[in-house]
C-alpha positions in Angstrom: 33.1 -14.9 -26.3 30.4 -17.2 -25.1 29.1 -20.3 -26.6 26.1 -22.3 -26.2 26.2 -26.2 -27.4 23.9 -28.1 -28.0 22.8 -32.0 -29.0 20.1 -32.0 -31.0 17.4 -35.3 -31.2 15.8 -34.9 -28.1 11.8 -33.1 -28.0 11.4 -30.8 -25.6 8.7 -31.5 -22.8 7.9 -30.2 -19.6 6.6 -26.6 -17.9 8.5 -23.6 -17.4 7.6 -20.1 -16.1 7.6 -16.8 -18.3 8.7 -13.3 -16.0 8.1 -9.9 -16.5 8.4 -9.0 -20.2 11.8 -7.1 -21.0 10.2 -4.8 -23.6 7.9 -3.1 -20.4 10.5 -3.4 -17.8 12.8 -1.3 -19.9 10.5 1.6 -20.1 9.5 1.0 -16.6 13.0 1.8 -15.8 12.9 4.9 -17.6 9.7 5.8 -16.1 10.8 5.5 -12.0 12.9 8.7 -12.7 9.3 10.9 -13.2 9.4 10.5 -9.1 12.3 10.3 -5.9 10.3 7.8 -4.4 11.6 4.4 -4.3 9.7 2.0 -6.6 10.0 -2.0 -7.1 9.7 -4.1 -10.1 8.4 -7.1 -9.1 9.5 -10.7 -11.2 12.2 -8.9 -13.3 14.1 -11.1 -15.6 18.0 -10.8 -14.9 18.9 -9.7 -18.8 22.0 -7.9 -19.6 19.7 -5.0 -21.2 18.2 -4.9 -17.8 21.8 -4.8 -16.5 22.7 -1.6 -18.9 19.8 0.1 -17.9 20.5 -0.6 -14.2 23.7 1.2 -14.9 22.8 4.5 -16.6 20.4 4.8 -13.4 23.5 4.8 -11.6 25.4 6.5 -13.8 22.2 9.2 -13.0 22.8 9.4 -9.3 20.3 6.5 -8.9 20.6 3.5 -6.7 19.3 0.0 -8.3 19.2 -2.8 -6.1 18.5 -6.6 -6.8 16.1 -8.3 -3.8 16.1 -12.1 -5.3 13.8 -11.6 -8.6 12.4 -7.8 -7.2 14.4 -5.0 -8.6 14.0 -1.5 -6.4 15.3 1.9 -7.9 15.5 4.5 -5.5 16.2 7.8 -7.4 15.7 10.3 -4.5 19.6 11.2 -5.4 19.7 11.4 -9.3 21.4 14.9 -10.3 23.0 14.1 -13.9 21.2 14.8 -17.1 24.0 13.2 -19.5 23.9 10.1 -21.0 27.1 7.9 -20.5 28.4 7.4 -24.0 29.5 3.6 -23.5 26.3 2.1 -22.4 23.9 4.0 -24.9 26.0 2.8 -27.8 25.6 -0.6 -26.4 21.9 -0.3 -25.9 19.3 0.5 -28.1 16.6 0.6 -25.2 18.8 4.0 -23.8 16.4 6.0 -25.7 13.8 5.4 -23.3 15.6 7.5 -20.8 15.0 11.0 -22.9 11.5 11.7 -21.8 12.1 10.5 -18.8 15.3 12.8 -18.0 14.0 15.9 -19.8 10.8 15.5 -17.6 12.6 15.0 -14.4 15.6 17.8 -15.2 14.8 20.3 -17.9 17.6 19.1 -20.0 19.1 15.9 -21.4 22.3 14.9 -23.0 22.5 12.0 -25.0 24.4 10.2 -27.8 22.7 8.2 -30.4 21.6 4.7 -29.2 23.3 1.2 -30.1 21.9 -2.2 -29.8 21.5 -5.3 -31.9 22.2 -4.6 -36.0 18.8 -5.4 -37.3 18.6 -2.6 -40.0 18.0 0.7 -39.6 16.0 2.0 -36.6 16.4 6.1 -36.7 15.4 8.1 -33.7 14.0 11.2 -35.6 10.2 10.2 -34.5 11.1 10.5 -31.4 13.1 13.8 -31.8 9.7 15.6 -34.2 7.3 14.1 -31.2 9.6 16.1 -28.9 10.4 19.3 -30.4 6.4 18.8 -31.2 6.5 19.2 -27.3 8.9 23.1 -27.6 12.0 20.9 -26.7 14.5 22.6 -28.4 17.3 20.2 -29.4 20.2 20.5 -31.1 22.6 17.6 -32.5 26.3 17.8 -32.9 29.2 15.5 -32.7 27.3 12.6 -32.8 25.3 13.5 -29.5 21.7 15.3 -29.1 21.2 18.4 -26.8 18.0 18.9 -25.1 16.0 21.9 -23.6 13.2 20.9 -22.4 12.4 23.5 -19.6 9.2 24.7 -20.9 7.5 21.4 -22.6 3.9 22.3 -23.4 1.1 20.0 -24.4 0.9 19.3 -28.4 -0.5 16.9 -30.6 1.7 14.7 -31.9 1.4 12.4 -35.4 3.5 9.5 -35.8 4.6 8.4 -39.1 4.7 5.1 -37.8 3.5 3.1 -34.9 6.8 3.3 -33.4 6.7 1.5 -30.1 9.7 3.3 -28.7 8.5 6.2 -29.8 5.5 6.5 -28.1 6.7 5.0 -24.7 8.8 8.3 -24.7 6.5 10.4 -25.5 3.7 9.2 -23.3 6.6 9.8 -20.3 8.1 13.3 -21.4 4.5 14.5 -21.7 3.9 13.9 -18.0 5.8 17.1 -17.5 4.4 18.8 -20.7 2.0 21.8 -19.7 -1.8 20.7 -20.9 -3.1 18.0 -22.5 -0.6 15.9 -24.9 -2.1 13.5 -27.9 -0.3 11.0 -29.8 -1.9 9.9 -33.2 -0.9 6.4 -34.6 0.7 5.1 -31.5 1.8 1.9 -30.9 -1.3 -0.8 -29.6 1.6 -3.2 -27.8 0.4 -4.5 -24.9 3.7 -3.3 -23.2 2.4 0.7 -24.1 -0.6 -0.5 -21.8 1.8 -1.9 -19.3 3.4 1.6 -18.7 0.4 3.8 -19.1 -1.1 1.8 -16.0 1.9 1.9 -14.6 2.1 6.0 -15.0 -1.9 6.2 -13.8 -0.4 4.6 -10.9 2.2 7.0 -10.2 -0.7 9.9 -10.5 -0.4 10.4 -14.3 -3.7 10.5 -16.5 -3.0 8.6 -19.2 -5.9 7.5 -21.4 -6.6 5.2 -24.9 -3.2 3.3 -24.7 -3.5 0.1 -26.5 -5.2 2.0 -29.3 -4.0 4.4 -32.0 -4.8 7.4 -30.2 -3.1 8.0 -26.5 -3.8 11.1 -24.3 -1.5 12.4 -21.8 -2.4 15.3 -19.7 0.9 16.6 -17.9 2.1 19.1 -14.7 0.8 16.5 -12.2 2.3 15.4 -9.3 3.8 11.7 -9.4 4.3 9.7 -6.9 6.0 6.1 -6.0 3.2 3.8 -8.2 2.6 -0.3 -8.9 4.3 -2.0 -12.0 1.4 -4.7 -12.7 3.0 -8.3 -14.0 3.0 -8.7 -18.0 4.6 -11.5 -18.9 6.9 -11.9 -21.6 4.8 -12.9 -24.9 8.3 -13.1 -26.9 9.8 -15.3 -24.7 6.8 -17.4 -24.6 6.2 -17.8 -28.2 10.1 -18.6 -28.8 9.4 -21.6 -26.0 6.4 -22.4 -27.5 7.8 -22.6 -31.1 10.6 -24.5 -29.5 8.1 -27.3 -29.0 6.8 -27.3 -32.7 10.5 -27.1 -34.0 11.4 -30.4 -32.1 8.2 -32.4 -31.8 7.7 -31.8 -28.5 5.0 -30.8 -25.8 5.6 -27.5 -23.4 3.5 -25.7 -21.4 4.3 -22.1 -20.5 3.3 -20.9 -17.3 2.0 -17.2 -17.2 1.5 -16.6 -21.1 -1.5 -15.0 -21.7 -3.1 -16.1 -25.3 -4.6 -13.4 -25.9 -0.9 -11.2 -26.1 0.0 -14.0 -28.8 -3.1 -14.5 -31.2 -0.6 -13.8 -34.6 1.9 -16.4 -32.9 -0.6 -19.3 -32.0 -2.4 -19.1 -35.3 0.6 -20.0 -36.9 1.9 -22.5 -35.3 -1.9 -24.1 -35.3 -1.5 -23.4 -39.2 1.9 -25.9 -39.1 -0.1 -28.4 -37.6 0.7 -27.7 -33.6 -2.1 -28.6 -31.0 -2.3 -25.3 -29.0 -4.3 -25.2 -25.9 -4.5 -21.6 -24.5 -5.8 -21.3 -20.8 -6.5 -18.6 -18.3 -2.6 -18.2 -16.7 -1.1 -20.3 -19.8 -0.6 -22.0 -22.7 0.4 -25.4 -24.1 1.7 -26.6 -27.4 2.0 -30.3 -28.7 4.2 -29.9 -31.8 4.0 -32.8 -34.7 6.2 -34.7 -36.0 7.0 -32.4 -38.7 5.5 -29.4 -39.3 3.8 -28.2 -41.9 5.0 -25.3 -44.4 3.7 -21.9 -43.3 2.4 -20.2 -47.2 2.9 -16.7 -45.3 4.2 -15.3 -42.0 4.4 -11.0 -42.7 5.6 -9.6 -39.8 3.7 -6.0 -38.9 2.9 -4.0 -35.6 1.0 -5.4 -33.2 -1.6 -7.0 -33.1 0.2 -8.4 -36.8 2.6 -10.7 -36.5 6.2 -9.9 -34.2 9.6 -9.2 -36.5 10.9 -10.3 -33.1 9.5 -13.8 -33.7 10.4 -13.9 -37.3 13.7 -15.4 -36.7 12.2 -18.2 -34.7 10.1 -19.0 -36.9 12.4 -19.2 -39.5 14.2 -22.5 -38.0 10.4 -23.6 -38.0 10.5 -23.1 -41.8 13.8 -24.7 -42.4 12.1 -28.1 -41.0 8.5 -27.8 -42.3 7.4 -30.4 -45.2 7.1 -27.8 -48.0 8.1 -24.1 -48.8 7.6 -21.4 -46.6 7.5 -17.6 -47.4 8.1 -15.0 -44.5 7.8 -11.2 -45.4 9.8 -9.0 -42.8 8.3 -5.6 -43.0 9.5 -4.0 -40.3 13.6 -3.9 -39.7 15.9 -4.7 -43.2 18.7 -6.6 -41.7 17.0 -9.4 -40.2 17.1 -11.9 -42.3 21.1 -12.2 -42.1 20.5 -15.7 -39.8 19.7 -16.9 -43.3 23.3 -17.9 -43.5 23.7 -19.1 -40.0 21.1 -21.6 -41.1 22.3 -22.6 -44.3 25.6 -23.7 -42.1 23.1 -26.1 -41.1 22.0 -27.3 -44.3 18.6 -25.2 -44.6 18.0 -24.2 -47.8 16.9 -20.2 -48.0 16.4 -17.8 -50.6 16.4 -14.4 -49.7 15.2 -11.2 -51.8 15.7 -7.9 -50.2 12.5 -8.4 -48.0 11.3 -11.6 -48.9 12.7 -15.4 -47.7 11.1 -18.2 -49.3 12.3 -21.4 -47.5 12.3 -25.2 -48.7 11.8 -27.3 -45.4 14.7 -30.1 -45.7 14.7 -33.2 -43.8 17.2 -32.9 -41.1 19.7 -30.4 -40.5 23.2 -30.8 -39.5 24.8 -30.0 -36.5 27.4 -26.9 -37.2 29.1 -24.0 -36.0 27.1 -20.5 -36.5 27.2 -17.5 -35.1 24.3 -15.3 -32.9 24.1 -12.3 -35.1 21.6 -11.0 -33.1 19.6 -11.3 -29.7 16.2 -13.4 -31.5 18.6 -15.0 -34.3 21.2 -16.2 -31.4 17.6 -17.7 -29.5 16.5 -19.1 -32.9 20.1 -20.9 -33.8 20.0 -23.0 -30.1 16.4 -24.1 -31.0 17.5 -25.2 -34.7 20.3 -26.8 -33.0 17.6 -28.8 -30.8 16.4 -30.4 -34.2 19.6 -31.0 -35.9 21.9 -34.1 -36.0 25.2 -33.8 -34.6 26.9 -31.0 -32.3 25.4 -27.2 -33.2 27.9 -25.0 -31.5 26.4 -21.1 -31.4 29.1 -18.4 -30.7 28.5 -15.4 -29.8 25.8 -16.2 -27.3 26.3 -13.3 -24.7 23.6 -11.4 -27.0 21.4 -14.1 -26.5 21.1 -12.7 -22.6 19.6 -9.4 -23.9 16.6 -10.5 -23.9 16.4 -14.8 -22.4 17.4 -15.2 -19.2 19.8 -18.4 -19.0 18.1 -19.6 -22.4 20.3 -22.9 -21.6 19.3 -23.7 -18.6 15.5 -23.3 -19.3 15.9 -25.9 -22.1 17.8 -27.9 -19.9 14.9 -27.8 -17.7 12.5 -29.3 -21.2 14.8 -32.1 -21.3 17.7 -30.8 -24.4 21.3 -31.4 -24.0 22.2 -28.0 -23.9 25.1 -26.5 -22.1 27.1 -23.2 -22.0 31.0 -22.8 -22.1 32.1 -18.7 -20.7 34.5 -17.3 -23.5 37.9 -16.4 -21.6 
């Protein structure tokens, strides 16, 4: 087991430079099976989700190979249609390969997708949106059988703007006969990210970014252009990092206008944000100032994956803070990571109300998921003493060398490999 240590006392200050966001690159890498061509992903982040994904390509018949920070996937030679069990119960993000695979094959095999325990995240929109589709699909033993041979054109209502959801069925309808529409989609700017990237590849994909997406399917795809989107999760938790600690960062590559909920907040705790064509900069106070709500809510509301983040910002701020999560139940169980340190939280089902305190203490916690394991280094930053953060492997789901990075913004941050 990893574990990530780190000083606190020290503000962070300095630039760093955001890469392709992990929540488009995984769908991307669903989407390269739709043609044999060879495609590249230009400025991919080396994440162990990126990793897993890179393996059930392979597992496929596919071939992924690394080119410095370029990742080509050449899957001219993929002949399997089942998903390895292993890998899928590790990785939530395994889902996206269903469209994909029924499109390219007919049929799928797959077992029910892992990932990091956040609450419950059931799969059965994506299972009506495809049987919506005349995939007939059976589940037994804990895995889901797929016939997708003759996929025809439907429209498709989503009880809920599931990101995931629509990603895979904006790609399985590419080989649907007609024309396919997906009511209350997802409006993520990583939806738009693939549906260029499928226009590119000869798709005709139209409305994505807005509640209603069109997909008209049975054309010919070809190798296509993945077009940069940088990662506006892994800017904001930078950025917040700077309010948490008093300090001043610039993020290279963030666009402002993929982070609007995110920047208003951290102007609302007293942060100086300057947001720029190619990036953004925030000067954090001394202390910050209690945030009266932060509700997390599909985009363009505010992330659930930047609620843990900014629940160290809470734990700080000079008054009491109230942060809704609306969207997974589980994730407010860093609560008690951060008590460790001395915050003081009060958590009712879906409601946290948190009394800023003025320091915390250095302690041992524990990443008990991907943004809480990012959020406990950067509480760590502010608190007195030695924070020690186990667990920290999950943390490279989705931050590439988080310690390293902050090393870079001046902390005293290092990592120690588990045996």
């Amino acid at each position: 087991m990893d574990k990530i240590c780190v000083v606190g006392g020290k503000p962070l200050c300095g630039e760093l430079c955001v890469k392709n966001a992990k929540n488009a690159v995984l769908p991307m890498l669903g989407a390269v099976l739709l043609c044999k061509e060879p495609m590249t992903i230009p400025d991919c982040p080396h994440l162990l989700d990126v990793d897993n994904m890179c393996a059930i390509l392979n597992h496929l018949g596919s071939e992924c190979i690394w080119n410095g920070d370029s990742l080509m996937v050449c899957t001219e030679g993929a002949n399997k249609y089942e998903m390895p069990d292993k890998i899928a119960r590790e990785l939530r993000s395994s889902i996206f390969m269903l469209g994909p695979v029924l499109a390219r094959f007919g049929h799928a095999i797959f077992s029910y997708p892992g990932g990091c325990d956040i609450g419950s995240r059931p799969i059965d929109m994506h299972l009506k949106g495809l049987r919506a589709l005349n995939v007939e699909i059976k589940e037994e033993g804990g895995h889901i059988y797929c016939d997708g041979g003759k996929m025809k054109g439907a429209s498709i209502h989503l009880d809920y703007p599931s990101v995931g959801a629509t990603e895979n069925l904006m790609m399985a309808a590419t080989a649907a006969e007609g024309v396919t529409t997906i009511n209350n989609a997802a409006r993520e700017p990583e939806i738009e990210a693939l549906a260029d990237a499928l226009n590119s590849m000869g798709a005709r994909v139209t409305g994505a970014g807005t509640s209603s997406v069109t997909i008209i399917g049975k054309l010919p795809l070809h190798k296509g252009e993945f077009l940069p989107l940088p990662d506006r999760i892994v800017a904001g938790t930078f950025l917040t990092a700077a309010a948490v600690t008093g300090g001043d960062v610039t993020v290279k590559g963030a666009r402002g206008d993929h982070l609007h909920s995110v920047l208003s907040k951290l102007e609302e705790c007293g942060c100086r944000v300057i947001a720029q064509k190619g990036e953004v900069r925030c000067i954090g106070p001394a202390r910050p100032k209690e945030l009266h709500l932060v509700e997390t809510s599909p985009y363009p509301g505010f992330p659930t994956d930047m609620q843990a983040v900014f629940m160290a910002l809470c734990t700080i701020a000079n008054g009491t803070s109230i942060i809704f999560e609306n969207v997974f139940d589980s994730r407010f169980r860093i609560a008690a990571e951060l008590a460790c340190m001395g915050a003081t939280i009060t958590v009712k089902d879906r409601m946290a109300i948190v009394r800023g305190v003025d320091r915390l203490n250095g302690a041992n916690v524990n990443a008990c998921d991907l943004r809480a394991g990012a959020a406990l280094v950067i509480s760590g930053l502010r608190a007195e003493g030695l924070t020690t953060v186990f667990n920290a492997q999950v943390i490279d789901r989705g931050y590439e060398a988080i310690e390293d990075t902050l090393s870079m913004l001046g902390a005293n941050v290092v990592r120690v490999s588990g045996d």
